[in-house]
mmJSON file of the N, C-alpha and C atoms, coordinates in Angstrom:
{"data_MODEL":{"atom_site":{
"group_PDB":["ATOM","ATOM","ATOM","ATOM","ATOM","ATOM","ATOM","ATOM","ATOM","ATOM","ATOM","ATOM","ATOM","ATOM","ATOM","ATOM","ATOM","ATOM","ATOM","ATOM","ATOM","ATOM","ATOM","ATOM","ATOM","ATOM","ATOM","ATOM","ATOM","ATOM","ATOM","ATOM","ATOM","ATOM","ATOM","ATOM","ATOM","ATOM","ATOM","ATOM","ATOM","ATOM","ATOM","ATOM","ATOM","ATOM","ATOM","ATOM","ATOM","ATOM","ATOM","ATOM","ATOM","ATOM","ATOM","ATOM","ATOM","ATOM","ATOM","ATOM","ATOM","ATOM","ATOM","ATOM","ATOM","ATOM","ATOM","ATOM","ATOM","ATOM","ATOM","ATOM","ATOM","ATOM","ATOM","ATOM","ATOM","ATOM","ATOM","ATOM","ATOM","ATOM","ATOM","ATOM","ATOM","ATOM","ATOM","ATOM","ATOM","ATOM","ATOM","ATOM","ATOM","ATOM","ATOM","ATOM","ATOM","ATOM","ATOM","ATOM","ATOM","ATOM","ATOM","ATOM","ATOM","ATOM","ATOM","ATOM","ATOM","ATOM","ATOM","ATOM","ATOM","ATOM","ATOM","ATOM","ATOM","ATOM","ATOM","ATOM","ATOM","ATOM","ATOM","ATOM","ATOM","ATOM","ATOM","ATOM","ATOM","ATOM","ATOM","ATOM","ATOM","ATOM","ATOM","ATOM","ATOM","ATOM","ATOM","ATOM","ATOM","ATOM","ATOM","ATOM","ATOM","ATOM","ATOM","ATOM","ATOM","ATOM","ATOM","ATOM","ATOM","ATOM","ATOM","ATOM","ATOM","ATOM","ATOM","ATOM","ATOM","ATOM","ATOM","ATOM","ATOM","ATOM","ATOM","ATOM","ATOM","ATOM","ATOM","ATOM","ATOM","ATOM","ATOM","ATOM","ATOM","ATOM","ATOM","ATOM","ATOM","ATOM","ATOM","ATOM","ATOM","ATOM","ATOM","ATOM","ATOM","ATOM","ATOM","ATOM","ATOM","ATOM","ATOM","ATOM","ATOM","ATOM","ATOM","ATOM","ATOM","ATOM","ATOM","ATOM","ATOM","ATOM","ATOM","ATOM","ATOM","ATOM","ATOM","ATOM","ATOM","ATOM","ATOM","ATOM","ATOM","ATOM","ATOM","ATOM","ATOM","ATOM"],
"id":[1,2,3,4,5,6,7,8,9,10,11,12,13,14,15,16,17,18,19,20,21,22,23,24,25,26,27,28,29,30,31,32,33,34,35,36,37,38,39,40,41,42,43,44,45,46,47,48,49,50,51,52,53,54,55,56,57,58,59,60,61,62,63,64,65,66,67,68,69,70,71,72,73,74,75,76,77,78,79,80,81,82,83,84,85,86,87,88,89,90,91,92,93,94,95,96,97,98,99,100,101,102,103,104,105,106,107,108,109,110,111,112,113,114,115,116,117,118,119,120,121,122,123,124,125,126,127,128,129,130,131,132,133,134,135,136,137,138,139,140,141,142,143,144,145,146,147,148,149,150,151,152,153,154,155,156,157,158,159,160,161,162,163,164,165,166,167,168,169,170,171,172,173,174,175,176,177,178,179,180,181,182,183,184,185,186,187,188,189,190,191,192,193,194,195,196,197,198,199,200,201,202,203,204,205,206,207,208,209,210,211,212,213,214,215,216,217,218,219,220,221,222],
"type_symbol":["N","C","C","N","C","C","N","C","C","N","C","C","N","C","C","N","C","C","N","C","C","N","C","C","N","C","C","N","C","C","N","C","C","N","C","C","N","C","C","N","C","C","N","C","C","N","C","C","N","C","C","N","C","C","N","C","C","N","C","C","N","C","C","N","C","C","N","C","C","N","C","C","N","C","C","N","C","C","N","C","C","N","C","C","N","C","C","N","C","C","N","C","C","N","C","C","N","C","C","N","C","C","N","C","C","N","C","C","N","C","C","N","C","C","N","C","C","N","C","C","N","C","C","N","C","C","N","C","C","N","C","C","N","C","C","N","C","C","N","C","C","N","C","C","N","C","C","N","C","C","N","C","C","N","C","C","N","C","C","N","C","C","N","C","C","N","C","C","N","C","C","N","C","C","N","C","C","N","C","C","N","C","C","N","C","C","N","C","C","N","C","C","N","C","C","N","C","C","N","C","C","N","C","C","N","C","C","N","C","C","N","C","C","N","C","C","N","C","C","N","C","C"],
"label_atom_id":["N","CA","C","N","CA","C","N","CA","C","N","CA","C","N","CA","C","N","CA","C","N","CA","C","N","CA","C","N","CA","C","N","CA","C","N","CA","C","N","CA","C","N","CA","C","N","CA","C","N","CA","C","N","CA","C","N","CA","C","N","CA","C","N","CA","C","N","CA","C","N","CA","C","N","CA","C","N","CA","C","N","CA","C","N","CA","C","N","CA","C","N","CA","C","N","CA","C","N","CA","C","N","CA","C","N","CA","C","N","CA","C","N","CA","C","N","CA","C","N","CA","C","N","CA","C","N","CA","C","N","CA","C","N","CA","C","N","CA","C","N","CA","C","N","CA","C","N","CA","C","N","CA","C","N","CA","C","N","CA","C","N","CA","C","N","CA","C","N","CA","C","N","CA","C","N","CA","C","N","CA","C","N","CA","C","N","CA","C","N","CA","C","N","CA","C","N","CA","C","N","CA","C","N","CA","C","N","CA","C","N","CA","C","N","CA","C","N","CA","C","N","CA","C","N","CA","C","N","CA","C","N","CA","C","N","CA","C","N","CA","C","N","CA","C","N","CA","C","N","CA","C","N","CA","C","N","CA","C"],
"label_alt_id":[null,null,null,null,null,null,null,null,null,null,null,null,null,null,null,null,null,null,null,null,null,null,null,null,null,null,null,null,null,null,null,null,null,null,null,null,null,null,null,null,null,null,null,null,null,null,null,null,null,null,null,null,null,null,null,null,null,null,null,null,null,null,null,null,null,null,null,null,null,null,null,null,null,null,null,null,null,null,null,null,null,null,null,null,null,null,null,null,null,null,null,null,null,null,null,null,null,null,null,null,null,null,null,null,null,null,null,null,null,null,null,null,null,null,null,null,null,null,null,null,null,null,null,null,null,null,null,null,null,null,null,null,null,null,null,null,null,null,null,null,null,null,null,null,null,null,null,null,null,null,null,null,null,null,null,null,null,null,null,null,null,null,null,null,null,null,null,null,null,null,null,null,null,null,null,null,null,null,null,null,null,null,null,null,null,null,null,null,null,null,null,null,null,null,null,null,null,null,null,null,null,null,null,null,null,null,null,null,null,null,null,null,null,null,null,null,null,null,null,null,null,null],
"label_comp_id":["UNK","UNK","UNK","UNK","UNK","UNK","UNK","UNK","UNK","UNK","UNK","UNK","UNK","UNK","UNK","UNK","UNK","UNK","UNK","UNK","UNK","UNK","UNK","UNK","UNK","UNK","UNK","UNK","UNK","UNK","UNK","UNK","UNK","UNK","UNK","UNK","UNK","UNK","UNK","UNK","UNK","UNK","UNK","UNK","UNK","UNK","UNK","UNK","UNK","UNK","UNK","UNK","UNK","UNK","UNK","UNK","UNK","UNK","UNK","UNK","UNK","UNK","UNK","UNK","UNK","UNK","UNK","UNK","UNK","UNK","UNK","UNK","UNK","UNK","UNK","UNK","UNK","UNK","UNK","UNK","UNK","UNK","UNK","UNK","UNK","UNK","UNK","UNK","UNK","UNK","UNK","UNK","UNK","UNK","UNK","UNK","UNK","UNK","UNK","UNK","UNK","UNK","UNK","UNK","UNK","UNK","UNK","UNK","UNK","UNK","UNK","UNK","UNK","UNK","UNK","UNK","UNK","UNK","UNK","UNK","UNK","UNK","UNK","UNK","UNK","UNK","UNK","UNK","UNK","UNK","UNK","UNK","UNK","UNK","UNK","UNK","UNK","UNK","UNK","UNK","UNK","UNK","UNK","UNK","UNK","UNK","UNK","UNK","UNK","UNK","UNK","UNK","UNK","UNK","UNK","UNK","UNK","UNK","UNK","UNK","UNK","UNK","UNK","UNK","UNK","UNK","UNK","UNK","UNK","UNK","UNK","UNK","UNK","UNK","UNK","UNK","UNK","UNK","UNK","UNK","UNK","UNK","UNK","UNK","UNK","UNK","UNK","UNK","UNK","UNK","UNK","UNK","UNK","UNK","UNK","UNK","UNK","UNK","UNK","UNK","UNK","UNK","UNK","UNK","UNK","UNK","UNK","UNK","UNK","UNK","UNK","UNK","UNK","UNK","UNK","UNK","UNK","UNK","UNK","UNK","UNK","UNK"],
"label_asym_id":["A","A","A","A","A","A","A","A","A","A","A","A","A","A","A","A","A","A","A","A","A","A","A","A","A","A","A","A","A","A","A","A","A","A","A","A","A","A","A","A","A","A","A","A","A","A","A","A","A","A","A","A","A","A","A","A","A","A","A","A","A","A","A","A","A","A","A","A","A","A","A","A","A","A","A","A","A","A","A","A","A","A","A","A","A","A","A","A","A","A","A","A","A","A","A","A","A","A","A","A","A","A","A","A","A","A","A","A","A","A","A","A","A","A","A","A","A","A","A","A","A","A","A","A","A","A","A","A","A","A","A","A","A","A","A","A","A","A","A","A","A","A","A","A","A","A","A","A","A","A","A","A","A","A","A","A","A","A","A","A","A","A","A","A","A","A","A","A","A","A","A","A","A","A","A","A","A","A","A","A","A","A","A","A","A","A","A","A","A","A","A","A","A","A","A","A","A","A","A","A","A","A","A","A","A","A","A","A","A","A","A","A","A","A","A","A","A","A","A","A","A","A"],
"label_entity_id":["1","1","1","1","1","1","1","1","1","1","1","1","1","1","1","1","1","1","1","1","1","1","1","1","1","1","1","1","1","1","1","1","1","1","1","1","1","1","1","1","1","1","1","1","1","1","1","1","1","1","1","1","1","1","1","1","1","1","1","1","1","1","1","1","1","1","1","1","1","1","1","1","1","1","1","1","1","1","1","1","1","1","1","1","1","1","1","1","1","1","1","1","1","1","1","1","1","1","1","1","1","1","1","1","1","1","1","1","1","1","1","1","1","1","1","1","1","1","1","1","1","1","1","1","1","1","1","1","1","1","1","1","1","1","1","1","1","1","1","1","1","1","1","1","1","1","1","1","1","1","1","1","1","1","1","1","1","1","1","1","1","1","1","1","1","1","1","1","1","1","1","1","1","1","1","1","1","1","1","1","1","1","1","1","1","1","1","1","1","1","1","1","1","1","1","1","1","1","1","1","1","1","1","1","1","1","1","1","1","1","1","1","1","1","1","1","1","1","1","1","1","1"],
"label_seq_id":[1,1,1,2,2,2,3,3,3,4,4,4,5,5,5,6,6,6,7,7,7,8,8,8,9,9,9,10,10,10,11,11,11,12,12,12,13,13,13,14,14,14,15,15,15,16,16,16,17,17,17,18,18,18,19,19,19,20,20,20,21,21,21,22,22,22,23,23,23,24,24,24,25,25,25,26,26,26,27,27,27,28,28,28,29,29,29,30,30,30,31,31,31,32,32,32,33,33,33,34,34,34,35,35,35,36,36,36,37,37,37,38,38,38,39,39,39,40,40,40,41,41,41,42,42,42,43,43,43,44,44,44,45,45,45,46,46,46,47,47,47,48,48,48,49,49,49,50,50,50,51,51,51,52,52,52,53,53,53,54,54,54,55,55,55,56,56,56,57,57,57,58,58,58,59,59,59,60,60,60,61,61,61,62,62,62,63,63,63,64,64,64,65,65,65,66,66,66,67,67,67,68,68,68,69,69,69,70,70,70,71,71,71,72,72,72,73,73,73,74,74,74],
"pdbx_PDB_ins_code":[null,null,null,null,null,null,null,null,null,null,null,null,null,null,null,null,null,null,null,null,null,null,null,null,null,null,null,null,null,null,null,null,null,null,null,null,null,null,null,null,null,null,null,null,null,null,null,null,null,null,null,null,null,null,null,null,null,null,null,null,null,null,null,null,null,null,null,null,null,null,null,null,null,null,null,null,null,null,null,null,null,null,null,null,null,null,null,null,null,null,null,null,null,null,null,null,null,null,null,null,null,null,null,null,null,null,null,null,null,null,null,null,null,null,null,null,null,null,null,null,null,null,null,null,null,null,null,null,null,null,null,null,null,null,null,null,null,null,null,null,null,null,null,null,null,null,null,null,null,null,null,null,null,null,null,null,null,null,null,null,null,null,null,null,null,null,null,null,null,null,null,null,null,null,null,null,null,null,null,null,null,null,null,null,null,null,null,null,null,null,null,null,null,null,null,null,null,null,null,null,null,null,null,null,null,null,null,null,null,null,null,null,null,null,null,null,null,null,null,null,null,null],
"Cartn_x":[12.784,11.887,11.364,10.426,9.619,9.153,9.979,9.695,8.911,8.424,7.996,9.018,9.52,10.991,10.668,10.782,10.569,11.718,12.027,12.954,13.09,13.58,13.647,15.258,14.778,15.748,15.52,16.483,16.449,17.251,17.031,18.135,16.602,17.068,16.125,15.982,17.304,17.725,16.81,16.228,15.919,14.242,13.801,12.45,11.928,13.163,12.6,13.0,12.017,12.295,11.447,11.722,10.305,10.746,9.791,9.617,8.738,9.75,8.792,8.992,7.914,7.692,7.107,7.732,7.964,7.656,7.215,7.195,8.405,9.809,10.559,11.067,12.353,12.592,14.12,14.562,15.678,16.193,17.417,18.029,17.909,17.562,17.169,18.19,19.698,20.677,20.777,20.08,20.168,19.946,20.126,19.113,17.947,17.645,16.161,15.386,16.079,16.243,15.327,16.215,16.128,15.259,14.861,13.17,12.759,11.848,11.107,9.857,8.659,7.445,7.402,6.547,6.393,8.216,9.532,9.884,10.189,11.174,11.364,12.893,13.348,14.735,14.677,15.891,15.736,17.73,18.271,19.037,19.466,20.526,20.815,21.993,21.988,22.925,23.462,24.28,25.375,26.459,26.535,27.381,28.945,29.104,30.101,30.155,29.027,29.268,30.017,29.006,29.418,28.488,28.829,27.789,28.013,28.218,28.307,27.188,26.094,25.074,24.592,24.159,23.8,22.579,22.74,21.111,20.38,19.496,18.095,17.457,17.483,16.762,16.103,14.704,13.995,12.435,11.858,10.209,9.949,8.862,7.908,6.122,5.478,3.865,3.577,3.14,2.57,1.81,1.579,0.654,1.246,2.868,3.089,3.509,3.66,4.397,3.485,2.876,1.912,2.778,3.49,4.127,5.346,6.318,7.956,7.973,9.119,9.029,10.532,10.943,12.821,12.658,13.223,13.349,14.332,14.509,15.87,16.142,17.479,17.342,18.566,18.69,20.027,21.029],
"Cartn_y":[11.078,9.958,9.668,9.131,8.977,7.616,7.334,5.734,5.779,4.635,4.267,3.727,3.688,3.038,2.858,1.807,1.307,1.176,2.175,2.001,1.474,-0.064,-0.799,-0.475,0.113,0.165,-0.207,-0.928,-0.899,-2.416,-2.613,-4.134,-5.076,-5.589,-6.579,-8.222,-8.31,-9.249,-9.394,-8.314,-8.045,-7.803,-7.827,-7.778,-6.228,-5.344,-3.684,-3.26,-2.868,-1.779,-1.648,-0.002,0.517,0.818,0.683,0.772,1.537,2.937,3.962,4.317,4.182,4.125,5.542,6.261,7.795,7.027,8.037,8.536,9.528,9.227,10.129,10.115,11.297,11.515,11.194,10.307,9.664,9.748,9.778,9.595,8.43,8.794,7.577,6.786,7.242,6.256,5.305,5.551,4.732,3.374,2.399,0.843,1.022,2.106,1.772,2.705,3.601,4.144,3.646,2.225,1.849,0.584,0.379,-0.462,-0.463,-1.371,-1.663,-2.203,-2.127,-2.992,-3.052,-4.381,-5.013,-5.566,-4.582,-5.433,-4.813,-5.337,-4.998,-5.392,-4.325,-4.365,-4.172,-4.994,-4.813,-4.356,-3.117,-3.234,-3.193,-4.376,-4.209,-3.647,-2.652,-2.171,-2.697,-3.064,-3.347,-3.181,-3.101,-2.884,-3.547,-4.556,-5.396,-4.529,-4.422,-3.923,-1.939,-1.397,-0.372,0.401,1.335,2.004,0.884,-0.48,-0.788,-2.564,-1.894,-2.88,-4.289,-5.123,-6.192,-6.43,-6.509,-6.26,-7.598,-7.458,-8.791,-7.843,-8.507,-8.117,-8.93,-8.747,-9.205,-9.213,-10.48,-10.046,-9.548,-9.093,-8.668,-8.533,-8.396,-8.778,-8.311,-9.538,-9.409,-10.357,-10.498,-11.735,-12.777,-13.226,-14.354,-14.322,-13.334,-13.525,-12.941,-13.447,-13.219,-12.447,-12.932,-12.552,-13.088,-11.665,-12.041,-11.901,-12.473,-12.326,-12.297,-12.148,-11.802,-12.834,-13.931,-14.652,-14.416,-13.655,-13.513,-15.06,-15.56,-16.529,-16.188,-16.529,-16.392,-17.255],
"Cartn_z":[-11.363,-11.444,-10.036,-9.925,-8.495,-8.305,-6.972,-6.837,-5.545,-5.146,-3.48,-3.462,-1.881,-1.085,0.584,0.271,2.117,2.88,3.742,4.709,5.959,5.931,7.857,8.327,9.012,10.379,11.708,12.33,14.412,14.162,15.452,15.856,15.635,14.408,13.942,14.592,14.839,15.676,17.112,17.541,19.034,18.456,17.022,16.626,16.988,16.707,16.547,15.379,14.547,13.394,13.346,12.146,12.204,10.327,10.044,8.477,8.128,6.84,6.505,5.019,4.71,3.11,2.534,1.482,1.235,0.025,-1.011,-2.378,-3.017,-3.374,-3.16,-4.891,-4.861,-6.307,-6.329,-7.277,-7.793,-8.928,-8.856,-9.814,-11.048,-12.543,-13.244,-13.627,-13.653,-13.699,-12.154,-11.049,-10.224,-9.936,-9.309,-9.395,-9.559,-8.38,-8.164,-9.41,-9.958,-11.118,-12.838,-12.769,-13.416,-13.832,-12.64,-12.659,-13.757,-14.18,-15.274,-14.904,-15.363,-14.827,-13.743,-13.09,-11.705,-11.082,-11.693,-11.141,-9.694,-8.631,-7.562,-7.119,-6.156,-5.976,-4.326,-3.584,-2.138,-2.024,-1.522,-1.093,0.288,0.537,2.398,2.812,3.589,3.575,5.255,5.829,6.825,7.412,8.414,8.951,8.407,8.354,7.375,5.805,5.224,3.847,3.847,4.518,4.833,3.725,2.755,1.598,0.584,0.284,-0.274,-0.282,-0.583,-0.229,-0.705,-0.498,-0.944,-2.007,-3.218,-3.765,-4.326,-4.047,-4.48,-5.543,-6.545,-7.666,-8.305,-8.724,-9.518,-10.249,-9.986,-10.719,-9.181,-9.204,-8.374,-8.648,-8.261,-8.703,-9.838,-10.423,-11.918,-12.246,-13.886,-14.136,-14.413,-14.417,-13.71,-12.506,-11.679,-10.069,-9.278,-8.474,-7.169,-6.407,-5.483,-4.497,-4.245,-3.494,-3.522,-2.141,-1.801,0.33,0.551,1.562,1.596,2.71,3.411,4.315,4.919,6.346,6.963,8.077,8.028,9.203,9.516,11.375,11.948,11.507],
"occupancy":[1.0,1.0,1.0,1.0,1.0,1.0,1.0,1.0,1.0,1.0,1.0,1.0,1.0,1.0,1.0,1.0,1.0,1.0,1.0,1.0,1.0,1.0,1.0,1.0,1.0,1.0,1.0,1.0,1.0,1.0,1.0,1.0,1.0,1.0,1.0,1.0,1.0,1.0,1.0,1.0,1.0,1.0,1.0,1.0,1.0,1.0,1.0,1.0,1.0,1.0,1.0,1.0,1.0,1.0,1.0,1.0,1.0,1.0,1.0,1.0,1.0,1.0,1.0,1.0,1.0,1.0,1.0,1.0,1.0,1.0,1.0,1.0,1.0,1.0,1.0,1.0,1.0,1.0,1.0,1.0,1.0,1.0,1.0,1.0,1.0,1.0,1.0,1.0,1.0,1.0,1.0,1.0,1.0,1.0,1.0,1.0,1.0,1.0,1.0,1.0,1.0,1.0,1.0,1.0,1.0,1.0,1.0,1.0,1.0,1.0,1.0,1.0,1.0,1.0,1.0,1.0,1.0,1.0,1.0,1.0,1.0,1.0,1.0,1.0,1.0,1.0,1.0,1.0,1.0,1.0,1.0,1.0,1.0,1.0,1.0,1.0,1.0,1.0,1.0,1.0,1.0,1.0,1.0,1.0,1.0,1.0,1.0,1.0,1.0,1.0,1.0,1.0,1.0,1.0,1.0,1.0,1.0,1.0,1.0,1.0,1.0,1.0,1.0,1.0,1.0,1.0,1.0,1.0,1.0,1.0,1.0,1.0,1.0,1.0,1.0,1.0,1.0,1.0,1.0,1.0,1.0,1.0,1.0,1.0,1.0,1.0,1.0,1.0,1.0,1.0,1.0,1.0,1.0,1.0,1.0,1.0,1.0,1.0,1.0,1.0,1.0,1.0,1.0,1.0,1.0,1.0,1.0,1.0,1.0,1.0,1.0,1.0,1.0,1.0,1.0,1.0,1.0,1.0,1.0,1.0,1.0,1.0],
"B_iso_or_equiv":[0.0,0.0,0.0,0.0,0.0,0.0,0.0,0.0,0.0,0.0,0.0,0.0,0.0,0.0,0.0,0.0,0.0,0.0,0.0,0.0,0.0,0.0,0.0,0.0,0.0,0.0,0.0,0.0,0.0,0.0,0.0,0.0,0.0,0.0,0.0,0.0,0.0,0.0,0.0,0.0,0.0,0.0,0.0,0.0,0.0,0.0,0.0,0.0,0.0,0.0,0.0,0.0,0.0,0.0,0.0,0.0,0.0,0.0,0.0,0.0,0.0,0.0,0.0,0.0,0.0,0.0,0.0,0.0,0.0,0.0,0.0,0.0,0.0,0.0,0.0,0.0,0.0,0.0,0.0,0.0,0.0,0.0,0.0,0.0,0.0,0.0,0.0,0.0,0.0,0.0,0.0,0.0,0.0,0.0,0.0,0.0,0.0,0.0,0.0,0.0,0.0,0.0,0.0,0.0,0.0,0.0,0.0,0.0,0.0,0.0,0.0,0.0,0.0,0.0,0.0,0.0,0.0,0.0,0.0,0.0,0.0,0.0,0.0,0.0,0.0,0.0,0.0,0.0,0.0,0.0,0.0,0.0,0.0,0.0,0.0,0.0,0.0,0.0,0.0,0.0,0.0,0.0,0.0,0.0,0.0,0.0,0.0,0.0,0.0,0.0,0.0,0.0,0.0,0.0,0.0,0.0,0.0,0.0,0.0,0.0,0.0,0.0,0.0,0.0,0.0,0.0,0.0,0.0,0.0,0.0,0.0,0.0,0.0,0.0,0.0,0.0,0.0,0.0,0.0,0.0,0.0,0.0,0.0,0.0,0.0,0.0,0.0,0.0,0.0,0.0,0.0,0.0,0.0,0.0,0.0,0.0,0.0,0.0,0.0,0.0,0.0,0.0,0.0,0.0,0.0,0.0,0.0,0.0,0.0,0.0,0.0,0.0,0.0,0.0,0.0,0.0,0.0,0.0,0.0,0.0,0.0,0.0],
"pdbx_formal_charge":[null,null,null,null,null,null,null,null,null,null,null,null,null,null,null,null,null,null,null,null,null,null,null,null,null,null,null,null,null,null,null,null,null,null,null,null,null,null,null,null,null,null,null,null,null,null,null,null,null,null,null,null,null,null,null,null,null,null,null,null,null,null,null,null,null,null,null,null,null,null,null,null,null,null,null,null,null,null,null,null,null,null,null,null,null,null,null,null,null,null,null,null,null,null,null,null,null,null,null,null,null,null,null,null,null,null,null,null,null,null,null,null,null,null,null,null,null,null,null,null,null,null,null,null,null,null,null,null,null,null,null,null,null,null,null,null,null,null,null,null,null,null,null,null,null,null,null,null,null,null,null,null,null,null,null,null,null,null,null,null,null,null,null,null,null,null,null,null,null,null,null,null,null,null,null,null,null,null,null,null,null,null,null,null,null,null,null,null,null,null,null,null,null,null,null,null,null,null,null,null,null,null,null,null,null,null,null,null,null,null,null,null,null,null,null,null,null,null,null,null,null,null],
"auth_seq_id":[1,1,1,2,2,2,3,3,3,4,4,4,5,5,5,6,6,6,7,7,7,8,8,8,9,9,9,10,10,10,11,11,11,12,12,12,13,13,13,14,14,14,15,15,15,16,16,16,17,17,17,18,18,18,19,19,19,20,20,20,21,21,21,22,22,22,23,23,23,24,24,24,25,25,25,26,26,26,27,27,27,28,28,28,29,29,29,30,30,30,31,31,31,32,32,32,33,33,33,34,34,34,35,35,35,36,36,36,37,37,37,38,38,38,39,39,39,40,40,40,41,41,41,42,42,42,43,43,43,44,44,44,45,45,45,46,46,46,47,47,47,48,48,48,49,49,49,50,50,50,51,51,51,52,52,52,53,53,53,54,54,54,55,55,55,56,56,56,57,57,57,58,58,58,59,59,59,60,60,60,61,61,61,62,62,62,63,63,63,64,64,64,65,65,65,66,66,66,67,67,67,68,68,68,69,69,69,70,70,70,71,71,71,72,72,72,73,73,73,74,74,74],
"auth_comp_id":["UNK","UNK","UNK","UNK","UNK","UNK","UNK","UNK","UNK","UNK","UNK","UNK","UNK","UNK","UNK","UNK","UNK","UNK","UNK","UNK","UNK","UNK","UNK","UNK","UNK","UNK","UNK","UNK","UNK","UNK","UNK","UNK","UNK","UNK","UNK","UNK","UNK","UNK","UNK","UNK","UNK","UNK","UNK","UNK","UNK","UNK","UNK","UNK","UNK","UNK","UNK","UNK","UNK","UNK","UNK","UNK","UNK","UNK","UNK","UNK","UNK","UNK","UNK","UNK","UNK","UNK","UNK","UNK","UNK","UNK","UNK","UNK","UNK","UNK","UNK","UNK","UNK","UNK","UNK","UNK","UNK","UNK","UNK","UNK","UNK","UNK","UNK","UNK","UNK","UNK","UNK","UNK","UNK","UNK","UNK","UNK","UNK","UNK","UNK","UNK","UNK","UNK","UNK","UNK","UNK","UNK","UNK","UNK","UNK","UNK","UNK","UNK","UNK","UNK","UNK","UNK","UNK","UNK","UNK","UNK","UNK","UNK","UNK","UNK","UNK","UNK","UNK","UNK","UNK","UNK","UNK","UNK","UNK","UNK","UNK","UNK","UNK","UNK","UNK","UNK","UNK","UNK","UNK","UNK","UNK","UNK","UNK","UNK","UNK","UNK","UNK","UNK","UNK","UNK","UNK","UNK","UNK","UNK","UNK","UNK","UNK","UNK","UNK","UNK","UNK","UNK","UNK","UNK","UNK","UNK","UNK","UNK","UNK","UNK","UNK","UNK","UNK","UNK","UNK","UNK","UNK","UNK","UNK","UNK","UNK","UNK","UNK","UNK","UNK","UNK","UNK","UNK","UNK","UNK","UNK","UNK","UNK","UNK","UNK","UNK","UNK","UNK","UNK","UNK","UNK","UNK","UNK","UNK","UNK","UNK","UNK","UNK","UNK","UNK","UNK","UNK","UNK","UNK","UNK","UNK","UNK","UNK"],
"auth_asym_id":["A","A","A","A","A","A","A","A","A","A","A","A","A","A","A","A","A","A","A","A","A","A","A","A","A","A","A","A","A","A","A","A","A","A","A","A","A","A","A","A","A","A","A","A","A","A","A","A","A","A","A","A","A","A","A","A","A","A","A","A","A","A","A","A","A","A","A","A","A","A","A","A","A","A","A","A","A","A","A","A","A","A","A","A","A","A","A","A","A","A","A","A","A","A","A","A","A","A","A","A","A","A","A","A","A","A","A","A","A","A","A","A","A","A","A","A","A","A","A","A","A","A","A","A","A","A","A","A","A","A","A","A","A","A","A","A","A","A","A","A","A","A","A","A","A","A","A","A","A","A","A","A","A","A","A","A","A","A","A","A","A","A","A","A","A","A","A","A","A","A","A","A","A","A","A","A","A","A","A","A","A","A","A","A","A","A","A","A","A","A","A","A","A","A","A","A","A","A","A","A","A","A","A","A","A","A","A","A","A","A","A","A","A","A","A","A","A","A","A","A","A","A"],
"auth_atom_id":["N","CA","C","N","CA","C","N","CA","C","N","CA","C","N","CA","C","N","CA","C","N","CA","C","N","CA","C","N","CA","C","N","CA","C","N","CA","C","N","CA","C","N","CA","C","N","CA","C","N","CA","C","N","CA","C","N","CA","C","N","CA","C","N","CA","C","N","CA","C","N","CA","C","N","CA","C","N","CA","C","N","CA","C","N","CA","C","N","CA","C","N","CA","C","N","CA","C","N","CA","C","N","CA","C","N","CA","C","N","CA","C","N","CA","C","N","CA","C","N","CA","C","N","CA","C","N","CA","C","N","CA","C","N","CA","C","N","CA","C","N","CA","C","N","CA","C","N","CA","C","N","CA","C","N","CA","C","N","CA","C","N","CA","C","N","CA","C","N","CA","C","N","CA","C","N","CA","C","N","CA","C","N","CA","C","N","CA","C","N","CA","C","N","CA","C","N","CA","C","N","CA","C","N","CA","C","N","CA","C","N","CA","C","N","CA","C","N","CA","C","N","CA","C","N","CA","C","N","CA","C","N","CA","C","N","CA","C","N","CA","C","N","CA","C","N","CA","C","N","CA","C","N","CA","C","N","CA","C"],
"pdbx_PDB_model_num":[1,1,1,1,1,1,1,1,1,1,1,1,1,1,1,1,1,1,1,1,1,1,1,1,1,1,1,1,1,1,1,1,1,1,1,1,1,1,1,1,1,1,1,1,1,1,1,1,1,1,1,1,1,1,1,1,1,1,1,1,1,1,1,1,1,1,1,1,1,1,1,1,1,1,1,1,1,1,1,1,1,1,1,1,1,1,1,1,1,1,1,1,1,1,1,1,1,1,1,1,1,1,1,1,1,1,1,1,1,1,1,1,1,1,1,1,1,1,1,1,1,1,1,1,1,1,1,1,1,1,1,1,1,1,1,1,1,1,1,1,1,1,1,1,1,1,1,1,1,1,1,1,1,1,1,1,1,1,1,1,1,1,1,1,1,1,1,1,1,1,1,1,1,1,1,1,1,1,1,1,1,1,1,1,1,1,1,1,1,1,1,1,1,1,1,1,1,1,1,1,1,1,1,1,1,1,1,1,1,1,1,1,1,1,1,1,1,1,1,1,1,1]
}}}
């Protein structure tokens, strides 16, 4: 299955990353896998978590949802 996937990496903290967005092929039992519609999935992965990531899931642009935004604060 073939998703778009945006990858940020760098010390975000210090306002460096660089974010690169591929067209790539996945596994359909995966999260991102398993999408449906407009929706949209963000996983974070950390240093604390390790491979075991944090996920935001939900609507994403459609004809009831305009726009979704991730708000990071220190």
């Amino acid at each position: 299955m073939l998703r778009y996937v945006g990858d940020l990496q760098g010390d975000l903290q210090q306002n460096k990353g660089e974010l690169e967005v591929d067209l790539i092929s996945i596994d359909k039992n995966s999260s991102l896998g398993q999408l449906s519609g407009s929706n949209s999935i963000f996983e974070i992965y950390t240093e604390s978590y390790g491979e075991c990531p944090i996920v935001i899931k939900g609507a994403g642009a459609g004809t009831t949802v305009t726009a979704r935004s991730v708000i990071l604060h220190k």
